[in-house]
Each structure stands twice: as C-alpha cells, then as structure tokens.
TIVO-2410 file (N, C-alpha, C; in nm, 3 decimals):
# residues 149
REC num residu      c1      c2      c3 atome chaine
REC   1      X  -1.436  21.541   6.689     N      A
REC   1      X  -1.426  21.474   6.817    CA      A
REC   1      X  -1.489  21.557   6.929     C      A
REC   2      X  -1.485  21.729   6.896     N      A
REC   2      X  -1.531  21.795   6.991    CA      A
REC   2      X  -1.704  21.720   7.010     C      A
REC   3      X  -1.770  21.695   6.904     N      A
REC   3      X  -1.940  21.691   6.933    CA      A
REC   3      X  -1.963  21.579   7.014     C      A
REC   4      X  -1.846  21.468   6.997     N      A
REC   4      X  -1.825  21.306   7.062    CA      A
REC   4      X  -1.830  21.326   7.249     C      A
REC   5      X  -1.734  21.465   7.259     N      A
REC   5      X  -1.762  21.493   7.380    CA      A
REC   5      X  -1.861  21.587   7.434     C      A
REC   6      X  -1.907  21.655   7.402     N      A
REC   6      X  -1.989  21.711   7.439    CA      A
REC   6      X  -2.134  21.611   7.431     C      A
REC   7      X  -2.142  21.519   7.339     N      A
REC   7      X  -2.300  21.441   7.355    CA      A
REC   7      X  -2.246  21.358   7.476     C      A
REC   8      X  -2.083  21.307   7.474     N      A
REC   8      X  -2.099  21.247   7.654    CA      A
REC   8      X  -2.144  21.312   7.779     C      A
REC   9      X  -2.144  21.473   7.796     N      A
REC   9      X  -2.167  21.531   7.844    CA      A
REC   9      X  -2.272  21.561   7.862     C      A
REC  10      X  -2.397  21.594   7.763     N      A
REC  10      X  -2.479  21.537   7.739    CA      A
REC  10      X  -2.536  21.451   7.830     C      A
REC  11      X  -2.516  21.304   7.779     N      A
REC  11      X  -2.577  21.255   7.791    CA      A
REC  11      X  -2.489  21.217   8.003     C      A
REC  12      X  -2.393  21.235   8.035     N      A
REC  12      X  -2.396  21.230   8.188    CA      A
REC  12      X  -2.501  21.310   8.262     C      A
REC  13      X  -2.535  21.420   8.221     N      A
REC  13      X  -2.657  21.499   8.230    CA      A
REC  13      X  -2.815  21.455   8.271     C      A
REC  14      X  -2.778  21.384   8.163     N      A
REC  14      X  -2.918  21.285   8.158    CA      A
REC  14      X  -2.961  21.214   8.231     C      A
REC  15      X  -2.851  21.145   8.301     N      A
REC  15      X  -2.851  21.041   8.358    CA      A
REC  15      X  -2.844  21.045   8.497     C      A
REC  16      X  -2.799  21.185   8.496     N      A
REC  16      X  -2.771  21.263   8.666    CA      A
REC  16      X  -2.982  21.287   8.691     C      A
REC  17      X  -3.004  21.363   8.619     N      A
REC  17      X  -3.119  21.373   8.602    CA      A
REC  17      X  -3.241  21.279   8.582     C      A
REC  18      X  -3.237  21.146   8.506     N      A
REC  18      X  -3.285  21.057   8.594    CA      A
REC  18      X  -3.301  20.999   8.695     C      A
REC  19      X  -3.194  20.987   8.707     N      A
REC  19      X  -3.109  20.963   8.875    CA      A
REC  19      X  -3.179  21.052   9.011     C      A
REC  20      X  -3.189  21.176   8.969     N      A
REC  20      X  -3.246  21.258   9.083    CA      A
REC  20      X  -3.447  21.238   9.050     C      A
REC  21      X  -3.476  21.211   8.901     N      A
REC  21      X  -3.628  21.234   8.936    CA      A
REC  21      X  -3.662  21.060   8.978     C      A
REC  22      X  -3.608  21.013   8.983     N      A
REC  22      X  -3.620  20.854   8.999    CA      A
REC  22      X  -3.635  20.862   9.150     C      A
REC  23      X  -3.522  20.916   9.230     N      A
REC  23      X  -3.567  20.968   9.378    CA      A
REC  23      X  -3.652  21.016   9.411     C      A
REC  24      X  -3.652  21.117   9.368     N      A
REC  24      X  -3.812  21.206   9.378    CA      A
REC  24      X  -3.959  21.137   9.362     C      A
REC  25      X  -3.970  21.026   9.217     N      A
REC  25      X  -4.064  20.948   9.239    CA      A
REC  25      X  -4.101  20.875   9.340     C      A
REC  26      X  -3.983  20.765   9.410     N      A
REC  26      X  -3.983  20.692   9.530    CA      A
REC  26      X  -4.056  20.805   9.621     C      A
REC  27      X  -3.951  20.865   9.652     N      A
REC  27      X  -4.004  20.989   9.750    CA      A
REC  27      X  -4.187  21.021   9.755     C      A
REC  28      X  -4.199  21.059   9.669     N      A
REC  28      X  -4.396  21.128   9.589    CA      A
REC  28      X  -4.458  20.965   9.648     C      A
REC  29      X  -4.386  20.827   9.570     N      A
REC  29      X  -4.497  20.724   9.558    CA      A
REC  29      X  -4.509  20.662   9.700     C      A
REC  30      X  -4.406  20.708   9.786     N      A
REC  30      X  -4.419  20.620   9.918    CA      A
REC  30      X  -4.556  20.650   9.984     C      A
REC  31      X  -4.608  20.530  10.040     N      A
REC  31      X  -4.754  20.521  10.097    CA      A
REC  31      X  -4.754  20.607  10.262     C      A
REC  32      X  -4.811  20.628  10.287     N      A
REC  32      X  -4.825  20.714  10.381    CA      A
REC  32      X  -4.900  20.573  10.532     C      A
REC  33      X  -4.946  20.489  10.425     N      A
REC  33      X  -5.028  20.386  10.565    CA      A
REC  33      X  -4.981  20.264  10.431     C      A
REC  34      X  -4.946  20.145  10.524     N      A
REC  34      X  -4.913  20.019  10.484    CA      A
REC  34      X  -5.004  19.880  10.550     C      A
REC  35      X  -5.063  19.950  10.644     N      A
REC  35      X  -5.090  19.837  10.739    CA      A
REC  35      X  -5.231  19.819  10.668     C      A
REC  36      X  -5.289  19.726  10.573     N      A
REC  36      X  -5.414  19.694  10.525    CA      A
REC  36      X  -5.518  19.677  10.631     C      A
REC  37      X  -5.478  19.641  10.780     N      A
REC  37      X  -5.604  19.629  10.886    CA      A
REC  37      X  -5.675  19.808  10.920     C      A
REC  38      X  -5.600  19.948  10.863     N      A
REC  38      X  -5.663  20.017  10.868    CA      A
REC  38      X  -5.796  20.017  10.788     C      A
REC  39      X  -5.803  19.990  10.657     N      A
REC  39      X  -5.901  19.987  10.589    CA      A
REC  39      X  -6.083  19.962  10.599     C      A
REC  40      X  -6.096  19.920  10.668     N      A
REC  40      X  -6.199  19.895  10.744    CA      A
REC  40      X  -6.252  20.035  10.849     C      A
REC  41      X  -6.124  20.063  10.941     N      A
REC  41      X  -6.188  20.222  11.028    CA      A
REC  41      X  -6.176  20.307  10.917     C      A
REC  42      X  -6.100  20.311  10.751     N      A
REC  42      X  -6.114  20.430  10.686    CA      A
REC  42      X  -6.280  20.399  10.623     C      A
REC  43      X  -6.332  20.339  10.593     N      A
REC  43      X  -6.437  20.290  10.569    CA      A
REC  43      X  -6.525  20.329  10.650     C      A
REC  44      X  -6.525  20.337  10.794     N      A
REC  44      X  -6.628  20.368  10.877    CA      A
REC  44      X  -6.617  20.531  10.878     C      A
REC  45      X  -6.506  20.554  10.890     N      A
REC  45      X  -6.491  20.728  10.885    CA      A
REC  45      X  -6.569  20.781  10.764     C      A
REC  46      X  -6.548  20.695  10.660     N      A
REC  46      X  -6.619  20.727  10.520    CA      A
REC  46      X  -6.768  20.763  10.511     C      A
REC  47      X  -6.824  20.662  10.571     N      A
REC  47      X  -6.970  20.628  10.614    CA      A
REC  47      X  -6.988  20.761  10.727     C      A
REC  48      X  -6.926  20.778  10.824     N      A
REC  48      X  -6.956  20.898  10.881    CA      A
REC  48      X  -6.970  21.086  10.838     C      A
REC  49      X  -6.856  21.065  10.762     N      A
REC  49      X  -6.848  21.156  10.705    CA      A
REC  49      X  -6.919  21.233  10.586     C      A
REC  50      X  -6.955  21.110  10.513     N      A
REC  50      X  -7.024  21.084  10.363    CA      A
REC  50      X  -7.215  21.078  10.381     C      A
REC  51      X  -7.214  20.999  10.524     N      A
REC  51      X  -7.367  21.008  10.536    CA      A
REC  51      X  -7.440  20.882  10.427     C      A
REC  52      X  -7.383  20.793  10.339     N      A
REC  52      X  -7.384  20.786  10.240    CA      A
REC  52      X  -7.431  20.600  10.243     C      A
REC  53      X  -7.357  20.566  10.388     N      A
REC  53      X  -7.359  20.435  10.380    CA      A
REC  53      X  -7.479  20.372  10.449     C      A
REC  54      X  -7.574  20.324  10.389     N      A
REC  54      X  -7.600  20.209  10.468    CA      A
REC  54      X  -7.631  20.044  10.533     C      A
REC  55      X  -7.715  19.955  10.543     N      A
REC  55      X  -7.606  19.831  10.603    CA      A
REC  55      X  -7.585  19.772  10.523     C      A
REC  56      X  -7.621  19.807  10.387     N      A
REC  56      X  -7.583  19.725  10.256    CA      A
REC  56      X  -7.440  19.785  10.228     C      A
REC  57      X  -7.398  19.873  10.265     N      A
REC  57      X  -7.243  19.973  10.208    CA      A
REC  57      X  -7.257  20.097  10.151     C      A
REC  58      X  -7.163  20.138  10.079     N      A
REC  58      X  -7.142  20.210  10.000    CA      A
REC  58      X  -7.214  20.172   9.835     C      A
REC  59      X  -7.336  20.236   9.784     N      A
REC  59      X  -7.414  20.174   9.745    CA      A
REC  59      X  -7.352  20.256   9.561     C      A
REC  60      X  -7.335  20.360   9.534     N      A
REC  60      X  -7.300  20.417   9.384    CA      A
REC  60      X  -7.150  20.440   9.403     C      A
REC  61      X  -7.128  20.464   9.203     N      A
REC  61      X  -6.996  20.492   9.159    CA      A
REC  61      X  -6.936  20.576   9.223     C      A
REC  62      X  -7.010  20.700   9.206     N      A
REC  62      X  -6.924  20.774   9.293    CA      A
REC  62      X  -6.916  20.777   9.421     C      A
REC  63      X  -6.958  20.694   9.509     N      A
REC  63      X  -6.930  20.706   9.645    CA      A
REC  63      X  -6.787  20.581   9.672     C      A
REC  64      X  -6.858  20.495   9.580     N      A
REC  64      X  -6.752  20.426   9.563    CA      A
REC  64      X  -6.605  20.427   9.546     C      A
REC  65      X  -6.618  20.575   9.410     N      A
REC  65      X  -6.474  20.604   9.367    CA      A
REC  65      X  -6.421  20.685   9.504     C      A
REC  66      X  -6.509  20.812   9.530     N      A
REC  66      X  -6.450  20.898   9.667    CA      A
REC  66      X  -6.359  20.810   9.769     C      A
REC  67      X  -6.412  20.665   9.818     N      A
REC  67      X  -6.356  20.633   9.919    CA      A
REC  67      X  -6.197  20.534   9.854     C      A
REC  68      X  -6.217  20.499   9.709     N      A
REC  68      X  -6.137  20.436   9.681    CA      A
REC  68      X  -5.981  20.536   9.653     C      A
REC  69      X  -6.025  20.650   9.644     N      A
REC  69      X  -5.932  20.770   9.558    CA      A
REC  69      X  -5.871  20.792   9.703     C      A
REC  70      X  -5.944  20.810   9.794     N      A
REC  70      X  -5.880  20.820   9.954    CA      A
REC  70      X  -5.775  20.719   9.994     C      A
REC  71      X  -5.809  20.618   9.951     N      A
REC  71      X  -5.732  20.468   9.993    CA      A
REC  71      X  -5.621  20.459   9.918     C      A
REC  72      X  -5.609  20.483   9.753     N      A
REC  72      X  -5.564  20.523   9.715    CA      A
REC  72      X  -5.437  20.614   9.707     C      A
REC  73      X  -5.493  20.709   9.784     N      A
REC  73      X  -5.366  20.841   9.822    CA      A
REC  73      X  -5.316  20.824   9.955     C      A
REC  74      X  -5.373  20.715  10.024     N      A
REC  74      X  -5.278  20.671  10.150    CA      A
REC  74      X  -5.193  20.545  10.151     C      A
REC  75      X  -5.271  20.504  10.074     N      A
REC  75      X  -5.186  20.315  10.019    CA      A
REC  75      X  -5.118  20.295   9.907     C      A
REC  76      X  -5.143  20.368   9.848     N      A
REC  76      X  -5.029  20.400   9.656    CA      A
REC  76      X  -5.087  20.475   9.548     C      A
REC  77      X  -5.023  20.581   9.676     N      A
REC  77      X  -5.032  20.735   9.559    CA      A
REC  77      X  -4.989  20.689   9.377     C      A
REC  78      X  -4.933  20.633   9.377     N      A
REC  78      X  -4.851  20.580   9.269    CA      A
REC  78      X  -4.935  20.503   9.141     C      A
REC  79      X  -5.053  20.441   9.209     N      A
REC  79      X  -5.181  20.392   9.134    CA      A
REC  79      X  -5.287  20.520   9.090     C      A
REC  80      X  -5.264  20.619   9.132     N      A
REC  80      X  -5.338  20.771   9.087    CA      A
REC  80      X  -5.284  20.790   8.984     C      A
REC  81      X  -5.155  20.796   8.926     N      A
REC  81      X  -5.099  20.790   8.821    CA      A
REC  81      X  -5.087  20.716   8.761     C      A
REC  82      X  -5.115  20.604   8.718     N      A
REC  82      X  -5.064  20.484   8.644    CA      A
REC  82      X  -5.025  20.403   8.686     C      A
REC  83      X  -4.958  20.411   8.810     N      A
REC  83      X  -4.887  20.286   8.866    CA      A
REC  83      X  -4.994  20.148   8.866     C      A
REC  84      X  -4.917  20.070   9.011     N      A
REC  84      X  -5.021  19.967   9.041    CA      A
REC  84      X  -5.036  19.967   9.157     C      A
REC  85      X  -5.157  19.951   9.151     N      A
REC  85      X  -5.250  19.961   9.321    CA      A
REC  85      X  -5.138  19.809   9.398     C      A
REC  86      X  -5.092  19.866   9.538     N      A
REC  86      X  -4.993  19.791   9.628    CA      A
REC  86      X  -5.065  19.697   9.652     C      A
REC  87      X  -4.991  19.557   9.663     N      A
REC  87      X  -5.057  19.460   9.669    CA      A
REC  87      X  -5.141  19.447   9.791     C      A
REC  88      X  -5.291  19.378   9.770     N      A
REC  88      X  -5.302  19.350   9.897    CA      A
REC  88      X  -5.459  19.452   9.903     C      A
REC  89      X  -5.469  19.602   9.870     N      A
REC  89      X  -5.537  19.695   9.858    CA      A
REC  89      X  -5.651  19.641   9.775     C      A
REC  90      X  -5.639  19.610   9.661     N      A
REC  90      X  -5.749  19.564   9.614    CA      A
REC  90      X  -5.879  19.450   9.647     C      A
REC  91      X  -5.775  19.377   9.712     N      A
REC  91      X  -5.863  19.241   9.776    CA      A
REC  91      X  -5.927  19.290   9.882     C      A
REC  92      X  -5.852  19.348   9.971     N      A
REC  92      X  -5.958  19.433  10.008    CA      A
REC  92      X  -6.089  19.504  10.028     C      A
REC  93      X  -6.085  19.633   9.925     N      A
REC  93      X  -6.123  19.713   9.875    CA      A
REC  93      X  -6.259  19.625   9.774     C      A
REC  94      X  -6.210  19.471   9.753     N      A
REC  94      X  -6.308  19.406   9.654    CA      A
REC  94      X  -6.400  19.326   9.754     C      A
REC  95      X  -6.319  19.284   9.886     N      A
REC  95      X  -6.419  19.280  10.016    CA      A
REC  95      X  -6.548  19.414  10.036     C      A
REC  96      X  -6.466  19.523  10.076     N      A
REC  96      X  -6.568  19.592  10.098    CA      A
REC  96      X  -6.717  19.625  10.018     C      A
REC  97      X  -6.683  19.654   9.883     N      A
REC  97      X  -6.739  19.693   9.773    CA      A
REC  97      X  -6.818  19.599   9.717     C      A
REC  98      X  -6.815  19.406   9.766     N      A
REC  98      X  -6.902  19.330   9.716    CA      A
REC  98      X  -6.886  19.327   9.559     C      A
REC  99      X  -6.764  19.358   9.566     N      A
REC  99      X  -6.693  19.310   9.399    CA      A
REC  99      X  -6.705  19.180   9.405     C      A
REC 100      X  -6.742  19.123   9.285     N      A
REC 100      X  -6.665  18.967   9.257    CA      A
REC 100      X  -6.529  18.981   9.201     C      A
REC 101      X  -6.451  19.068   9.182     N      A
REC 101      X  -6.359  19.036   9.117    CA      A
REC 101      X  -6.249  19.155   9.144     C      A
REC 102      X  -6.086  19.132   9.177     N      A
REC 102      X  -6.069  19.264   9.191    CA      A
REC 102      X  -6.006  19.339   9.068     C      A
REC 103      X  -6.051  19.273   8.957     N      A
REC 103      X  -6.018  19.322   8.873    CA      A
REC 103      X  -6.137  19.479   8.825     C      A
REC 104      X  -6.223  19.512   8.948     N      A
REC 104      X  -6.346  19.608   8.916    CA      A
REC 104      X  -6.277  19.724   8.982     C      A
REC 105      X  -6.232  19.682   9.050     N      A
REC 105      X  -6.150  19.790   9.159    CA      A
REC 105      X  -6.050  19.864   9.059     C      A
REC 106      X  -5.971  19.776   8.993     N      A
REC 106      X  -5.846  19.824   8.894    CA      A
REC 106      X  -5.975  19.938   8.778     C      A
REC 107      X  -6.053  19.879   8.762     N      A
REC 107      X  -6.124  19.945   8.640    CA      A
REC 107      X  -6.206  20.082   8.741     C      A
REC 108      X  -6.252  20.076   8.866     N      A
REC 108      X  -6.317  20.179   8.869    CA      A
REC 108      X  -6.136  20.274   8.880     C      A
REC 109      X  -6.028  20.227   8.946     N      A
REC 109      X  -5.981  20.283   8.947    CA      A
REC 109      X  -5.970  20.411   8.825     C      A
REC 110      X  -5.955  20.384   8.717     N      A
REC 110      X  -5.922  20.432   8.584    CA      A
REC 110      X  -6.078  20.512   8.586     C      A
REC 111      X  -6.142  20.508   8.640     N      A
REC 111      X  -6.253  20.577   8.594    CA      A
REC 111      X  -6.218  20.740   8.701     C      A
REC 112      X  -6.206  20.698   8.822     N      A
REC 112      X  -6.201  20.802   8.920    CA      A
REC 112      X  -6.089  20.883   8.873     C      A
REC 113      X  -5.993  20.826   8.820     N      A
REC 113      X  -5.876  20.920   8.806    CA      A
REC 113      X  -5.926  21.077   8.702     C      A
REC 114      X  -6.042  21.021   8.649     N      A
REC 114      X  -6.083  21.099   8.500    CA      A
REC 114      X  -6.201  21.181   8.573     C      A
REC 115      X  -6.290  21.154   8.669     N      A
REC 115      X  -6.367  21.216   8.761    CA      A
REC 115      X  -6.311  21.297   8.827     C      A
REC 116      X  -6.193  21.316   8.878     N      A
REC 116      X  -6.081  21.394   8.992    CA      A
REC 116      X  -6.043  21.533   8.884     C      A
REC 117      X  -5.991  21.463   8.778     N      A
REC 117      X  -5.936  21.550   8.706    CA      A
REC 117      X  -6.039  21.660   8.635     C      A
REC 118      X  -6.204  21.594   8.563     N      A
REC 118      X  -6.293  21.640   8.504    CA      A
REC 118      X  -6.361  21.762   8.594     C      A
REC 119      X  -6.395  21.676   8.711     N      A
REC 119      X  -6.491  21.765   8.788    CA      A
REC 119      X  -6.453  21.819   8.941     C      A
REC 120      X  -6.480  21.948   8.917     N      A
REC 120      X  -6.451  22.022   8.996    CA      A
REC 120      X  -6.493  21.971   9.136     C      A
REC 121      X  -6.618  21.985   9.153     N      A
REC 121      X  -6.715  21.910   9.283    CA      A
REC 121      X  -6.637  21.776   9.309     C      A
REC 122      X  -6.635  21.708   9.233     N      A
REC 122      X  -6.606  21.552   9.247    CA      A
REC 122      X  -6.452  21.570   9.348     C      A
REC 123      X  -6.335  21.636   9.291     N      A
REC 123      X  -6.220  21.693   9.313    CA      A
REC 123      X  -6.227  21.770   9.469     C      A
REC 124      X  -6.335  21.827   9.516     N      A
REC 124      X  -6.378  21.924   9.584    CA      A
REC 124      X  -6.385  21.799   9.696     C      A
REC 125      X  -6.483  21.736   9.712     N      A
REC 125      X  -6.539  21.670   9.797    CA      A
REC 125      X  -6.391  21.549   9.858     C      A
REC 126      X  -6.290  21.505   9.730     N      A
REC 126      X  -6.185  21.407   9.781    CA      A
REC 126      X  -6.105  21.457   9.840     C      A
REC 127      X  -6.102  21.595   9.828     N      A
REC 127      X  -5.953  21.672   9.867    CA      A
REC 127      X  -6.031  21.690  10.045     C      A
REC 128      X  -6.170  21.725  10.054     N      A
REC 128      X  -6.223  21.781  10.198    CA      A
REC 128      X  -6.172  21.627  10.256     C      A
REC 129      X  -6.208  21.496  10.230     N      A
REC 129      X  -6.203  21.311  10.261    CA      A
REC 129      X  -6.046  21.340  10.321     C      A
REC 130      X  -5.994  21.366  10.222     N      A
REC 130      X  -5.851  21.341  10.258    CA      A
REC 130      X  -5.765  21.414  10.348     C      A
REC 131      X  -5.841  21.526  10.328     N      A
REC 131      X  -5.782  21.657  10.453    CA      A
REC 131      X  -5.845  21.600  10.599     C      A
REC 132      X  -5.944  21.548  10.638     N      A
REC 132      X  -6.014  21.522  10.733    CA      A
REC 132      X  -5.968  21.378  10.764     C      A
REC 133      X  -5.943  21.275  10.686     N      A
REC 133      X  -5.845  21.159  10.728    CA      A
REC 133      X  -5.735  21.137  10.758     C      A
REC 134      X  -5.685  21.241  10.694     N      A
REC 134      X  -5.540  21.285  10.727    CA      A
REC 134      X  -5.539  21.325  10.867     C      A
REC 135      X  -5.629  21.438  10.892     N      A
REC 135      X  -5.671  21.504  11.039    CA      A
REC 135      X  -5.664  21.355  11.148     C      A
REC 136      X  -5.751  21.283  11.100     N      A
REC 136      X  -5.813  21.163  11.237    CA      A
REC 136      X  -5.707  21.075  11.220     C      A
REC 137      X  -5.612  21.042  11.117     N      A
REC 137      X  -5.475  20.951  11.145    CA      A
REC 137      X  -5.393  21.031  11.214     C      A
REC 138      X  -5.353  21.170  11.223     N      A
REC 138      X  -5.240  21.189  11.340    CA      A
REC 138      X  -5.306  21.239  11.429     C      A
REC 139      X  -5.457  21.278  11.449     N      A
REC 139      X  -5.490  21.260  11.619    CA      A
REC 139      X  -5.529  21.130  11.665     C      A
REC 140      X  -5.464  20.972  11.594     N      A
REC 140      X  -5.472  20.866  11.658    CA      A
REC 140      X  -5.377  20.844  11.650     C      A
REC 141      X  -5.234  20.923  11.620     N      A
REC 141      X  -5.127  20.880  11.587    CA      A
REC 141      X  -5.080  20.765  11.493     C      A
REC 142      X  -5.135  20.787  11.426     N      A
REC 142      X  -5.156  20.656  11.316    CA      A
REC 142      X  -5.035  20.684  11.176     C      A
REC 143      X  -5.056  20.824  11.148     N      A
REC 143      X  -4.951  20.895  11.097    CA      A
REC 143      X  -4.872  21.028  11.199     C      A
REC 144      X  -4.743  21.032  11.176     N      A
REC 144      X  -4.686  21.144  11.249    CA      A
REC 144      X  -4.725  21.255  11.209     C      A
REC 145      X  -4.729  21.365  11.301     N      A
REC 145      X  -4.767  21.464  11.309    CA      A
REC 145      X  -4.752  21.532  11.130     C      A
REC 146      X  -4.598  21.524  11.113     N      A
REC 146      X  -4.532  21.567  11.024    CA      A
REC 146      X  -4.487  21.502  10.948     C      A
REC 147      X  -4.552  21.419  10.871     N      A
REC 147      X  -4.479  21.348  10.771    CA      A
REC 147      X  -4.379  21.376  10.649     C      A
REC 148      X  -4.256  21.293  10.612     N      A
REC 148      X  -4.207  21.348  10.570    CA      A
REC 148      X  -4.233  21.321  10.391     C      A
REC 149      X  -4.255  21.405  10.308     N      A
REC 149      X  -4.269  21.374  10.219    CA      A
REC 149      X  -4.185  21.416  10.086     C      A
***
C-alpha cells in the first residue's frame, strides 16, 4: 500500500507541475501587439530598414520569411513553435505578400522556423528586425516601455 501512496504523490507532483508550466506557456505565448491595423507600418519599417522593398513588395523567400518571423514574434510567438499563427495574421500577411492562398504563409512559416534555427546570418539579421521594432513600438508607445513578460 506504501507504493499506492507514494505514486499518488507522485503523480500530485505532476500535476502541480503542469499546472505551473501551463502558466508559464500562456505567459511566453502572449502576443505582445494584437491590433492587426499595425501590420502594414511593420511592413513599411521593414522596407526601410531592409532596403529590400520595392513597389512590387517584398520580392524573395528570405525577405519574405525575415518580415514574417518579426510578425510572428509580435502577434504569436506561439506559431514559432508549433502553435497556430492568431487568427487574422495570416490574411493579412497573404495581403501583403500577394499570396493566393493563406495557406503559403502557414508553409513559409515552417520553412523560416528551420532558417532561424540553421543559419547563423539568417538568425543574426531577425534578432537586429526585432530589436529595432521593438525600439520604434515603445518610442510610439505602441508597446510599454516595459513589458511584462
């Protein structure tokens, strides 16, 4: 009977511990920007920054993925991992990009995640995007100074 209690013990353990990383996920996956009418000035910042765009758009994969991996880590961190891109982001994102479909968006998604991780440069250049967007959302106050994360 002793092992009967101890696997309850066990297993309350477990469950405490889901319990706390289940928070922690919420916590990590919450979006930092919700309002889809930003998308468009992150786009122009992109083009400024990137040098990259012109009046046709954002014209290759990888310029493509850079700005999507940005959008991404402000609209659902949670789709970097596996999740699902928050509703709404893709249609979007399938506006800008002259997708027919936003099912291209879901697929480049899966591609960039493997670019971020592979290459150093590639990794290099999203982290400078995101440090510098981050920068121009709380000197428009767009995000607080200090977000809490």
């Amino acid at each position: 009977m002793l092992q009967e209690f101890l696997e309850i013990e066990e297993l309350k353990s477990i469950h405490e511990e889901k319990l706390r990383l289940m928070e922690r996920e919420m916590a990590l996956s919450t979006p930092l920007l919700t309002e889809l009418e930003y998308i468009p000035m992150l786009y122009k910042w992109y083009c400024e920054l990137s040098g990259c765009c012109e009046e046709a758009g954002v014209q290759n994969t990888d310029q493509k993925g850079q700005f999507l991996f940005v959008i991404l880590f402000f609209y659902s961190p949670i789709a970097l991992v596996g999740g699902r891109i928050v509703s709404g982001v893709r249609d979007k994102l399938e506006q800008l990009f002259g997708f027919t479909s936003p099912s291209a968006v879901s697929n480049l998604c899966k591609l960039i995640k493997s670019f971020y991780t592979t290459y150093k440069g590639y990794r290099k250049i999203v982290n400078q995007l995101c440090d510098e967007f981050m920068s121009r959302l709380k000197e428009n106050g767009i995000i607080p100074q200090n977000p809490i994360l």
